[in-house]
C-alpha positions in Angstrom: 26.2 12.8 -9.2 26.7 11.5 -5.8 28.5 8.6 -4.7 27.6 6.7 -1.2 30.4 6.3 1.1 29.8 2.2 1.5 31.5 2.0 4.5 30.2 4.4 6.5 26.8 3.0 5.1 26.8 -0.4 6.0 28.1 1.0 9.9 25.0 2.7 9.3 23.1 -0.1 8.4 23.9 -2.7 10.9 23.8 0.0 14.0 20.1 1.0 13.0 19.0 -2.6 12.4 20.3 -4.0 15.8 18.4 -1.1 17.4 15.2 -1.8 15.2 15.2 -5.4 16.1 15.5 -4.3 19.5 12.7 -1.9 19.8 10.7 -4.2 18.1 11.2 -7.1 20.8 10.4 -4.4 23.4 7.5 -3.4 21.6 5.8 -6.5 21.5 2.9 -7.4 23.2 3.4 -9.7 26.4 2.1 -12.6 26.1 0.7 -14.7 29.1 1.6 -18.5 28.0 -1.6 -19.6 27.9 -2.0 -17.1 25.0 0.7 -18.4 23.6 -0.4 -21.9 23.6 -3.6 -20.4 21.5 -1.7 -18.9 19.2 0.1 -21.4 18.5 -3.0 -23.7 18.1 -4.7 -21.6 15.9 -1.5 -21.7 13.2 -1.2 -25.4 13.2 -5.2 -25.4 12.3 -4.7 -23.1 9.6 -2.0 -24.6 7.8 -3.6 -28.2 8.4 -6.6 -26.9 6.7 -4.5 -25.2 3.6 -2.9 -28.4 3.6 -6.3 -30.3 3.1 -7.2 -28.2 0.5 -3.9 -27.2 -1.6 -3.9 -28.9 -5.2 -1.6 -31.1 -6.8 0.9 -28.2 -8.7 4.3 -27.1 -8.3 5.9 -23.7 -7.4 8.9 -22.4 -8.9 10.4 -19.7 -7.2 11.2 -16.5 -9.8 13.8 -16.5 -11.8 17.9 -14.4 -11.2 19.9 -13.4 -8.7 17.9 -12.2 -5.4 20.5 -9.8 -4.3 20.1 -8.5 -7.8 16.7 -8.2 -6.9 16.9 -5.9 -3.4 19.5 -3.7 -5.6 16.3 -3.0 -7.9 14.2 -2.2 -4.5 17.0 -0.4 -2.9 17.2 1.6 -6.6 13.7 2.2 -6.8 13.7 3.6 -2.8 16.3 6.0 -3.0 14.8 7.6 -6.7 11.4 8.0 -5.1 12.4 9.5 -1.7 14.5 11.9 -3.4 13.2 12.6 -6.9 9.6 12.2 -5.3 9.5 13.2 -1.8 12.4 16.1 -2.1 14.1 14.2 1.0 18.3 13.6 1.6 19.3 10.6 0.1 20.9 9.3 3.5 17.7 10.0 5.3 16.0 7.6 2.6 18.7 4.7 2.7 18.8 4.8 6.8 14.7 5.0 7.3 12.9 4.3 4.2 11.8 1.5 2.3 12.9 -2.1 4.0 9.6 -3.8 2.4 10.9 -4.3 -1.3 15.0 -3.5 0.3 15.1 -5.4 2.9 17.6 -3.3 5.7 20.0 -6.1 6.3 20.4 -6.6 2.5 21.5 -3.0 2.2 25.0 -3.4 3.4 25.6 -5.7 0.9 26.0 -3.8 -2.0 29.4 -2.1 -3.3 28.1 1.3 -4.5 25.0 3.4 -5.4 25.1 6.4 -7.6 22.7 9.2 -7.4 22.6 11.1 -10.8 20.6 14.4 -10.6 20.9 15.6 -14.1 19.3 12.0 -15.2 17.3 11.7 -11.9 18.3 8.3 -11.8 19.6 5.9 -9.1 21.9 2.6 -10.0 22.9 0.6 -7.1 26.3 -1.6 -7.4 26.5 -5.2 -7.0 29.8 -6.7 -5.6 30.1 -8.2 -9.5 29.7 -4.9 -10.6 26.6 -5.4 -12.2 23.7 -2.3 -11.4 20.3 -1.9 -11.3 19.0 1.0 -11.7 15.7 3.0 -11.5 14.6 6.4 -13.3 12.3 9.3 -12.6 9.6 9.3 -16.0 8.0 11.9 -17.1 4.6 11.0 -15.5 5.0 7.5 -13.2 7.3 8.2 -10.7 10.3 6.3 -10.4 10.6 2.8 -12.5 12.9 -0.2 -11.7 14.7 -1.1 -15.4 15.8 -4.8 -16.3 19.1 -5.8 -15.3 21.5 -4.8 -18.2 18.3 -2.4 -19.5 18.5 1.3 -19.8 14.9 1.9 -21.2 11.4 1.5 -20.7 9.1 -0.7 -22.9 6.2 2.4 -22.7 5.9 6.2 -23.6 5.3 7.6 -20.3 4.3 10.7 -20.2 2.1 13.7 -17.6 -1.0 13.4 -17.1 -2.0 16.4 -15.0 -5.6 17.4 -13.4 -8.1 19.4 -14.6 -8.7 21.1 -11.7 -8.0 24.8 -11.0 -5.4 25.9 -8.8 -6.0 24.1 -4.9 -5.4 27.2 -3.1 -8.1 28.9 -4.9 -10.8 25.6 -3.9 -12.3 25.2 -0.5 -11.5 21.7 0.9 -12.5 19.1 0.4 -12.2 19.8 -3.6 -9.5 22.5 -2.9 -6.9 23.1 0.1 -8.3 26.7 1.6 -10.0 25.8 4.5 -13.1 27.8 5.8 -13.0 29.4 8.9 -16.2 28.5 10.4 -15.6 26.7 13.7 -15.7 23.1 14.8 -18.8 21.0 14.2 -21.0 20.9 17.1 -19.7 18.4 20.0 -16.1 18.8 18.5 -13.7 19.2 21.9 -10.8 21.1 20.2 -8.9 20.7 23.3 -8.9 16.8 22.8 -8.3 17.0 19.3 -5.3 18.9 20.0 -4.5 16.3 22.6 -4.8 13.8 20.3 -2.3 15.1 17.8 0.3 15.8 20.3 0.1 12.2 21.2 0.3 10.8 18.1 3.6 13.2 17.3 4.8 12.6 20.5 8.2 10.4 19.9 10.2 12.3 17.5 12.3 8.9 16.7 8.6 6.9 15.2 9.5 9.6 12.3 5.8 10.1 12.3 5.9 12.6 8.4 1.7 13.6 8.4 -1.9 13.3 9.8 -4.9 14.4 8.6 -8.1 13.8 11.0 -11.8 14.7 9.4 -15.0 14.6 11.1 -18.3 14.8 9.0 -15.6 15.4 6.3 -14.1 18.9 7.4 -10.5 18.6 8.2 -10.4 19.4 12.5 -6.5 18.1 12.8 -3.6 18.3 10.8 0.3 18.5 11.5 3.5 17.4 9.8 6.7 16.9 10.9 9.9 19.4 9.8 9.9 19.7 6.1 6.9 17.7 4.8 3.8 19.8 3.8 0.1 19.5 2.7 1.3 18.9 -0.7 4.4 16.4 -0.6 3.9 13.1 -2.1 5.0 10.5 0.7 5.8 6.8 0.1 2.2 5.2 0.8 3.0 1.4 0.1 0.2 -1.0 0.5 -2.6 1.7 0.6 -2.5 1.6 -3.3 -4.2 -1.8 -2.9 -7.1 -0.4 -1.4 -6.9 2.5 -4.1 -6.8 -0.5 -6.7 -10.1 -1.6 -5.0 -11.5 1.7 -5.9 -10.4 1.9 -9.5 -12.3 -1.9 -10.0 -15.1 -0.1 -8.3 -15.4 2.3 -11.0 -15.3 0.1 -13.8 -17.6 -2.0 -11.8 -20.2 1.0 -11.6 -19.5 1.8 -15.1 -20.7 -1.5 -16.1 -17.5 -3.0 -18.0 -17.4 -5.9 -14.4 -19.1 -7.0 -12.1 -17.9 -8.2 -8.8 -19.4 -12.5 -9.3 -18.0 -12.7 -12.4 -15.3 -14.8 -13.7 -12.2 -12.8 -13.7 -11.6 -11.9 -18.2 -7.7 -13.0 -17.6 -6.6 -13.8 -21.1 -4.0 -16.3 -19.8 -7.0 -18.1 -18.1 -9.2 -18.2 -21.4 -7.6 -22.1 -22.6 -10.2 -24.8 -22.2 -9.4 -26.7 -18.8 -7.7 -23.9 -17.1 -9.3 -24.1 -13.6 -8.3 -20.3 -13.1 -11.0 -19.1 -15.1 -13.2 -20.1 -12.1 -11.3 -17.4 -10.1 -13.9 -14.5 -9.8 -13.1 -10.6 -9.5 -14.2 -10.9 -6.0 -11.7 -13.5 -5.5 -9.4 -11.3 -6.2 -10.4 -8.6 -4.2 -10.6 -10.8 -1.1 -7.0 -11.8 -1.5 -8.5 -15.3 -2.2 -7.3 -16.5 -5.5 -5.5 -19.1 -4.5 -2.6 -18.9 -6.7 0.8 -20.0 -5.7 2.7 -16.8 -5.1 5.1 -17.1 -1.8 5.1 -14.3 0.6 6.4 -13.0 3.3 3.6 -13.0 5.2 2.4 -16.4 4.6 2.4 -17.9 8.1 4.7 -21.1 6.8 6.9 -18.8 4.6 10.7 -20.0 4.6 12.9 -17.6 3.2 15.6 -21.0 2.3 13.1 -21.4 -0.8 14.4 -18.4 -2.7 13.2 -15.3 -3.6 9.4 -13.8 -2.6 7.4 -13.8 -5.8 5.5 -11.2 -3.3 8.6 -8.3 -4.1 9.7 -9.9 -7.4 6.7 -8.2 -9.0 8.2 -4.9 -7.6 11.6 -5.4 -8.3 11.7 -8.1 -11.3 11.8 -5.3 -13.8 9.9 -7.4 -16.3 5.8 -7.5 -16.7 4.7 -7.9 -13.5 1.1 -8.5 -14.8 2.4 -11.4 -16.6 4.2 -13.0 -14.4 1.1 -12.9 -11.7 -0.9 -14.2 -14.4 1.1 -17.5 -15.4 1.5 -18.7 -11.2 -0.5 -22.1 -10.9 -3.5 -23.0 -8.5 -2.3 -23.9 -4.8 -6.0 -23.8 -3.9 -10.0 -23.5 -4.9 -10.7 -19.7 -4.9 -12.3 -18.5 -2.3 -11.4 -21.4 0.3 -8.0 -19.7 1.5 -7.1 -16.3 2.5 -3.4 -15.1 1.9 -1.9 -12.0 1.8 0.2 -12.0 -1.4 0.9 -9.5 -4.1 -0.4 -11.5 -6.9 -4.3 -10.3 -6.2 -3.5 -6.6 -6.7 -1.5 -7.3 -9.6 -4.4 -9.1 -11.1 -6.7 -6.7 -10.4 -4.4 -3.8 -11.7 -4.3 -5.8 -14.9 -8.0 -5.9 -14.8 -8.2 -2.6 -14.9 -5.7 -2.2 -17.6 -8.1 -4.8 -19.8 -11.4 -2.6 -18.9 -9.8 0.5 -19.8 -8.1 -0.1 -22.6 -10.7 -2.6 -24.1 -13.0 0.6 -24.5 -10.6 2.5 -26.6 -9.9 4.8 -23.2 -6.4 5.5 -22.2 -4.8 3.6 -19.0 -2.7 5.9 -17.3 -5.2 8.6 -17.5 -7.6 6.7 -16.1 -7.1 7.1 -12.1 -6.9 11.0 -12.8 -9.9 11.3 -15.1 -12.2 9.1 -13.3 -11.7 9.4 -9.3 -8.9 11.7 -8.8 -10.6 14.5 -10.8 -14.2 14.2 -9.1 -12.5 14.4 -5.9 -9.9 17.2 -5.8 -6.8 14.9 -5.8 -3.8 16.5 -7.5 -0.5 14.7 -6.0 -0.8 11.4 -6.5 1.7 9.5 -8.4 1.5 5.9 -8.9 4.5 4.0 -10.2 4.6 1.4 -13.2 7.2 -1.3 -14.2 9.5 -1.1 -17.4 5.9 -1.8 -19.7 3.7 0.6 -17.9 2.0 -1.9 -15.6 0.6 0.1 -12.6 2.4 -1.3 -9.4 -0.4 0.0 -7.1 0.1 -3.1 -5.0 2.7 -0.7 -3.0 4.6 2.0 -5.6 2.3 4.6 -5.4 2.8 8.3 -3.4 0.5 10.9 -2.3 0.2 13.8 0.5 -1.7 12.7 3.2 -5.1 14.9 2.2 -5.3 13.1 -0.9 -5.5 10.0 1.6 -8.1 11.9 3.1 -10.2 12.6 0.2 -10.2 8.7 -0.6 -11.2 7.7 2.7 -13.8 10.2 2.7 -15.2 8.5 -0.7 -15.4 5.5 1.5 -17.0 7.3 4.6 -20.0 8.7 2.0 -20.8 5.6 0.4 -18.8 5.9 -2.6 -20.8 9.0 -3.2 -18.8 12.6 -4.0 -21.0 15.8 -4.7 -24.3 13.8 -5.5 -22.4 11.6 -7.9 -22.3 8.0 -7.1 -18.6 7.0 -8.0 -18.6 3.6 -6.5 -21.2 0.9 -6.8 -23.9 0.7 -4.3 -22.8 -1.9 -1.8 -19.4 -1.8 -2.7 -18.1 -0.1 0.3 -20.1 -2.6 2.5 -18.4 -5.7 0.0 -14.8 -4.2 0.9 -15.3 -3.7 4.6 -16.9 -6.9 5.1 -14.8 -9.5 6.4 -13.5 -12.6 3.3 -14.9 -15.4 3.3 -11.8 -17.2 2.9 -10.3 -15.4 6.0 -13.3 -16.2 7.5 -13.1 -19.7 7.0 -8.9 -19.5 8.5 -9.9 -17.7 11.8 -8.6 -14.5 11.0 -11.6 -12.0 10.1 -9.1 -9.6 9.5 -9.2 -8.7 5.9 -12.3 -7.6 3.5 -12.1 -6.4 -0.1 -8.0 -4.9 -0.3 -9.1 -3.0 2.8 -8.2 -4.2 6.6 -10.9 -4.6 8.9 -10.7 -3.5 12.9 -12.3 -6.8 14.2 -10.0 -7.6 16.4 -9.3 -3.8 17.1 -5.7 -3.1 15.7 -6.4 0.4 16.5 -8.2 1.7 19.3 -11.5 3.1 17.8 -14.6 0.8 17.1 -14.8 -2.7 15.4 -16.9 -1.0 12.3 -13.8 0.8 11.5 -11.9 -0.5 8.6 -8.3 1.0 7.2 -5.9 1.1 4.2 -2.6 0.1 5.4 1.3 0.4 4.4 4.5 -1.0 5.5 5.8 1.1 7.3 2.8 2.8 9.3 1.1 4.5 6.6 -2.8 4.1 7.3 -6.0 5.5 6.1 -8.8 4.5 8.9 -12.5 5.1 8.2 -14.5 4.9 11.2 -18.2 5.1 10.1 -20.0 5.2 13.8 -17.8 8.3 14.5 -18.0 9.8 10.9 -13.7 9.9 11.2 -10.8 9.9 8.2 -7.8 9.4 10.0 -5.1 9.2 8.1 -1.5 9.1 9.4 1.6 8.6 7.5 5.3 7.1 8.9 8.4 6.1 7.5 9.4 2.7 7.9 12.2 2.8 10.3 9.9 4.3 12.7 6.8 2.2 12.2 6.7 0.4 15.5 6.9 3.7 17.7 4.7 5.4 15.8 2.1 2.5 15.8 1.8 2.7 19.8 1.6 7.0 19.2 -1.1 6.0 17.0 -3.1 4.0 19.3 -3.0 6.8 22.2 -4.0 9.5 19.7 -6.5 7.4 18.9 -7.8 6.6 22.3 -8.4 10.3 23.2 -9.4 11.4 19.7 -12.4 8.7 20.6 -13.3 10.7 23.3 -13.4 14.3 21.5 -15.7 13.7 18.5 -19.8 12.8 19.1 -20.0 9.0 18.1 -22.7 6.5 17.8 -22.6 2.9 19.8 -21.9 -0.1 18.0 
């Protein structure tokens, strides 16, 4: 077992947060004040139109102790970057994870406790009280009730069937061919482009994987990551919860107009049953479900139901389920973790309503067809997949997604995605739309008002902490670049440059 030294961790805390806050106020953006003034403008619109629209119902914020709840997150952070990823456990507290455990929370606990014969993590409240997370057999590492020492599910492995990767040429396998570039390929630039991007050794930059025309033409990792090392991938499992509706859509058990089946919807009067799956997927359901990101959040209110479903350790699927209307689906767009939830539990319905078994399903259906081996996706204590943000995978598996998306949702002359689907989740929502901010599609980002510099048909997965996946159809480019949080802002701006010249070194079509 080890025990962290408290002290020396909270000096630690507060010494890396002042110089995060720091670099992020240098990192900004200036702003001239007339774009300011625009910005400004634009926010009081949007919330004046929520406003017009929101419905007569009341929020309640979730239920216990919220510095209960970062323990769970902080739990749940170490066990994955250790038991997961194979990194130090100071490593993980210092740059990993202040999404669900927020940094400045950190310092605020008494003790944590790493047991490695368990492979478990419990993190000590000043009361004494601990929450804990534990590796499973086959879903990563689980956040447990307080005062629980047991999940309410069997987990268990569910491996591929795939033969060994080393013995596969990529994309299916990991040996790579050594036929040269593809014609109008400038190595030299490439090259250029990964330097750039791995420039700063402090934006902690862990992986990168850049395909053209699907063969891999750059690749490097930083000291003691590999090909094959499951990183933390946070809010690219939404887009991979996209995918898995995808399936089920092209296998005929939904379809993307319909009313979404939620059993909790099904009583007569219940205006959620209007919400349909696209809804859902367009982060437009409407439900009440406070976030972070909402652009009138006010952290007085109590605890974000937006991390309570990763750290509640309860059924997150139920609890996303039972939040009320705030408005019509489809008329506002929010970014809030009660969509993904929803869909996840779709999923869990469509699987399971055909007899088939749920937490085979991502393996036997996409992850099989399309040589990924690594991926681990986390559940809560009943075996709900969190794939709103608990999910880890090597970069290549990224890759292989992405390049799903790049061909259509077509792999090896087998059509795994509905035709039209990839054009439904790069498209821009409606409800976004509608708010000014054509920024978000189908759980997938979209480059309209270029994040990144490549072209506005590009669209990307994207996790806290500057984990992205970005498809860039006009250039026939997977990039896919993976960060840990404490170094997200740095390695965002090495990003862009790589990005810049990497535009200039693969042929490309105008848009």
């Amino acid at each position: 077992m080890i025990f962290g030294n408290i002290k020396s961790f909270r000096r630690l805390c507060w010494l890396a947060m002042a110089l995060l806050m720091m670099a992020c106020r240098n990192d900004a953006p200036p702003q001239s004040e007339g774009t300011a003034v625009v910005e400004e403008s634009k926010e009081t619109s949007l919330l004046a139109r929520a406003a017009d629209l929101e419905l007569p119902t009341t929020y309640t914020a979730p239920p216990g102790d919220p510095l209960s709840h970062h323990a769970a997150g902080f739990a749940k952070v170490l066990c994955s970057g250790v038991f997961i990823t194979g990194l130090d456990a100071g490593f993980v507290a210092d740059a990993i994870g202040y999404f669900s455990a927020p940094y400045e929370e950190r310092s605020k606990f008494a003790d944590f406790e790493i047991d490695h014969h368990d492979k478990s993590v419990t993190v000590i409240l000043p009361n004494g009280i601990g929450r804990t997370a534990i590796l499973t057999e086959g879903n990563g590492c689980v956040c447990l009730g307080e005062g629980e020492h047991n999940l309410h599910y069997t987990s268990k492995k569910i491996g591929p069937e795939l033969p060994d990767a080393d013995l596969v040429d990529w994309p299916m396998g990991d040996r790579l061919s050594s036929e040269a570039l593809p014609p109008g390929v400038n190595a030299e630039r490439v090259e250029e482009a990964v330097n750039a991007i791995f420039e700063h050794e402090d934006a902690l930059t862990a992986a990168l994987v850049i395909t053209y025309r699907g063969q891999i033409i750059g690749e490097r990792y930083r000291n003691g990551i590999n090909m094959h090392t499951p990183l933390e991938s946070w809010s690219m499992g939404k887009s991979l919860t996209a995918t898995l509706v995808g399936i089920l859509i092209q296998q005929g058990v939904y379809t993307l107009n319909q009313p979404a089946p939620i059993p909790e919807w099904q009583e007569a009067g219940d205006d959620r049953a209007k919400i349909k799956i696209q809804d859902i997927l367009r982060m437009s359901s409407g439900l009440r479900f406070r976030a972070p990101q909402d652009p009138d959040f006010d952290p007085e209110v109590g605890y974000p139901d937006h991390l309570y479903v990763y750290t509640q350790g309860e059924n997150s699927f139920a609890y996303s389920a039972t939040r009320p209307q705030q408005w019509p689906p489809n008329t506002v767009g929010r970014y809030r973790n009660c969509d993904p939830s929803l869909a996840n539990y779709l999923v869990r319905l469509g699987v399971e309503g055909r007899g088939d078994d749920y937490h085979a399903f991502p393996q036997r259906a996409l992850f099989d067809k399309i040589g990924v081996r690594n991926m681990v996706i986390e559940t809560d204590p009943y075996g709900n997949f969190l794939l709103q943000g608990y999910e880890f995978a090597p970069a290549r598996d990224w890759a292989r997604i992405g390049n799903l998306y790049l061909q259509d949702g077509v792999w090896n002359g087998e059509r795994i995605l509905p035709e039209g689907f990839v054009k439904f989740v790069s498209s821009v929502a409606p409800a976004w739309e509608a708010d000014d901010r054509p920024i978000y599609g189908g759980f997938f980002w979209i480059n309209t008002e270029k994040t990144f510099n490549v072209p506005a048909d590009a669209y990307f997965m994207a996790g806290a902490g500057g984990q992205f996946t970005i498809i860039v159809p006009s250039h026939d480019l997977v990039i896919v670049k993976m960060s840990h949080y404490k170094g997200a802002a740095k390695s965002m701006e090495d990003l862009n440059r790589g990005l810049e010249i990497l535009m200039g070194a693969v042929p490309g079509q105008e848009i």
